[in-house]
Backbone bond lengths (Angstrom), bond angles and torsions (degrees), N, CA, C in turn:
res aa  C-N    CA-C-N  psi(-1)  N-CA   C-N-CA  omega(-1)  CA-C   N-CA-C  phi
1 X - - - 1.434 - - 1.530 111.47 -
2 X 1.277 110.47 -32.31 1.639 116.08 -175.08 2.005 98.74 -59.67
3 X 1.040 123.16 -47.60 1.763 121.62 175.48 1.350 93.78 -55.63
4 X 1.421 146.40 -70.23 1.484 130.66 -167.44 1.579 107.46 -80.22
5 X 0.745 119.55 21.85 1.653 114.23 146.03 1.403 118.35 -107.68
6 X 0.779 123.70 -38.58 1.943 137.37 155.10 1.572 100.56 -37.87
7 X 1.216 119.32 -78.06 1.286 125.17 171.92 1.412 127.44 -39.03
8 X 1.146 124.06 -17.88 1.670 134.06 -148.92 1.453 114.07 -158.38
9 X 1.476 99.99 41.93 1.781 99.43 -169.79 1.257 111.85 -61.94
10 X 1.499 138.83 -24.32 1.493 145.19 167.69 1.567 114.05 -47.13
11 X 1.427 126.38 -18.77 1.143 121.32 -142.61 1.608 79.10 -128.75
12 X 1.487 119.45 133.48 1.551 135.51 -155.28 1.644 97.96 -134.69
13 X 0.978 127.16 -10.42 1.534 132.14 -177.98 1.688 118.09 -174.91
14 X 1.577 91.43 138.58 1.607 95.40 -169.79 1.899 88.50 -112.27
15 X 1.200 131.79 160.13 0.974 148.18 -165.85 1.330 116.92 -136.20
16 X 1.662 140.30 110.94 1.206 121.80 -175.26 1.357 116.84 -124.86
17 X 1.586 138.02 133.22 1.660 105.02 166.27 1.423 117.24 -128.63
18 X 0.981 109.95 162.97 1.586 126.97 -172.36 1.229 108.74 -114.91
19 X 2.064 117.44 156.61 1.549 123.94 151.04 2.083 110.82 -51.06
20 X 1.047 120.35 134.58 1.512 115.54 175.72 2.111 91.67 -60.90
21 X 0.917 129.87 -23.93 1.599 118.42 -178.61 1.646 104.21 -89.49
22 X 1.085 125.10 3.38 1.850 110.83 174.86 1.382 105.19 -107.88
23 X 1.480 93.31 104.93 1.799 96.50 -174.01 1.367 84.20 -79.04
24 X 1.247 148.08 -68.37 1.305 153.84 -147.52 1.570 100.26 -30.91
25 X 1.506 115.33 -59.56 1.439 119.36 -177.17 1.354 109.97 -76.97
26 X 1.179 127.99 -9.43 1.497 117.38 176.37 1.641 102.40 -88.82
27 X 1.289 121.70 -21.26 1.810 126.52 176.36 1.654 91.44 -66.41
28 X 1.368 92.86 -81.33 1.513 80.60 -169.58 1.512 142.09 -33.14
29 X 1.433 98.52 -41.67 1.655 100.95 171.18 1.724 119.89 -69.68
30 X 1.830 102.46 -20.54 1.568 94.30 167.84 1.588 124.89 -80.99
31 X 1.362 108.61 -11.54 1.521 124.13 169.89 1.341 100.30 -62.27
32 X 1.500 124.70 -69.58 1.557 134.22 -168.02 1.610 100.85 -73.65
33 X 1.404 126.86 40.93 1.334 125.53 137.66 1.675 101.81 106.76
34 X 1.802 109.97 -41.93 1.777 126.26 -163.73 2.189 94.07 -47.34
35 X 1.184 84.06 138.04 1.822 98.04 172.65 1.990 89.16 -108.01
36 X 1.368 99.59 150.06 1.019 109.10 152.11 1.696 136.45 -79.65
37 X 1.572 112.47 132.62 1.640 83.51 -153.70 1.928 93.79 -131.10
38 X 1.543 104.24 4.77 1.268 120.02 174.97 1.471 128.57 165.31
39 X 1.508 116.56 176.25 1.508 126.80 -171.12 1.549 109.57 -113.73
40 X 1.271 130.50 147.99 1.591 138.71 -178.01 1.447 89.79 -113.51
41 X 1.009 115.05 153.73 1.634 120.98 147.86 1.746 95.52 -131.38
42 X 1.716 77.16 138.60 1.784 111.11 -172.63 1.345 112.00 42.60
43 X 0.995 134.48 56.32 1.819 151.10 -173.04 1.487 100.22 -130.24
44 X 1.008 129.68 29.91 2.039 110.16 152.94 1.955 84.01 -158.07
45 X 1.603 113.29 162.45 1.298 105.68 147.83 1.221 102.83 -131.45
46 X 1.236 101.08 -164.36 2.122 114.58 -155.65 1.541 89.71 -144.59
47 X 1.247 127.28 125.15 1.434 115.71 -165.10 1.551 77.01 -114.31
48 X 1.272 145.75 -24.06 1.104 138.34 159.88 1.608 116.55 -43.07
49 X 1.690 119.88 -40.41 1.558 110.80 -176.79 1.353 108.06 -99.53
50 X 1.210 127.60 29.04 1.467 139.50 162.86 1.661 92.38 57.18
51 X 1.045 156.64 -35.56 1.287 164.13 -158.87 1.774 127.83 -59.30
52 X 1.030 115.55 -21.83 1.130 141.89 153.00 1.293 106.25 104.64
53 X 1.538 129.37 -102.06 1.501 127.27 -162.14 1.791 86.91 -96.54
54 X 1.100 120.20 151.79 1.395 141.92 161.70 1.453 111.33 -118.07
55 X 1.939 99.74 161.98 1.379 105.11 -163.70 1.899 73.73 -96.22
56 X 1.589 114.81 165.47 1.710 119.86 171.64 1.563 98.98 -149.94
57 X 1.472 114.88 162.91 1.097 131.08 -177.70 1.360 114.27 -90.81
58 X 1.590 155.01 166.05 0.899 135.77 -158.91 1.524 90.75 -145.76
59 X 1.107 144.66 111.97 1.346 145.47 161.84 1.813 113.81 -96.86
60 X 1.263 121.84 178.26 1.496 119.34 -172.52 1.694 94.51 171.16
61 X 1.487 95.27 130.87 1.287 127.83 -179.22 1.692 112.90 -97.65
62 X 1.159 117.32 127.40 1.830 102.35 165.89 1.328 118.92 -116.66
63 X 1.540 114.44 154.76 1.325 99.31 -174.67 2.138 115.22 -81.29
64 X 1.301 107.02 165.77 1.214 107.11 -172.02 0.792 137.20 -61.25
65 X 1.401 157.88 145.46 1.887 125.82 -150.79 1.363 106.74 -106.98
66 X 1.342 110.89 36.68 1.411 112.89 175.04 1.863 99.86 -129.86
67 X 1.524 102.32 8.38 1.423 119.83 172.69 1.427 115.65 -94.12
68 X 1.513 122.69 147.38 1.496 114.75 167.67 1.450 96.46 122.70
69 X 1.640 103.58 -156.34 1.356 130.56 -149.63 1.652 86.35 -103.05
């Protein structure tokens, strides 16, 4: 993450969301730094689970404060 903050000093927060059931993607984004910072209900869909709106988790990354302008 430290190269795309170098790259992207304009950009102060990355934002990510997930199904609340894919732990897999919620690991990964806690590896690559993202904190969890909240829950949606019915805010993403999955046209793959035919199901329509899903509840998702909301994680968000910031950049480092020695990053930027």
């Amino acid at each position: 993450m430290a190269r795309f903050w170098e790259l992207r000093p304009a950009i102060r927060t990355i934002t990510a969301k997930t199904d609340t059931e894919n732990r897999e993607s919620m690991r990964v984004l806690a590896k690559c730094g993202f904190r969890e910072v909240g829950r949606e209900d019915a805010s993403v869909v999955l046209p793959a689970f035919r199901e329509g709106k899903r509840d998702s988790v909301v994680f968000e990354e910031g950049a480092p404060e020695s990053a930027g302008p």
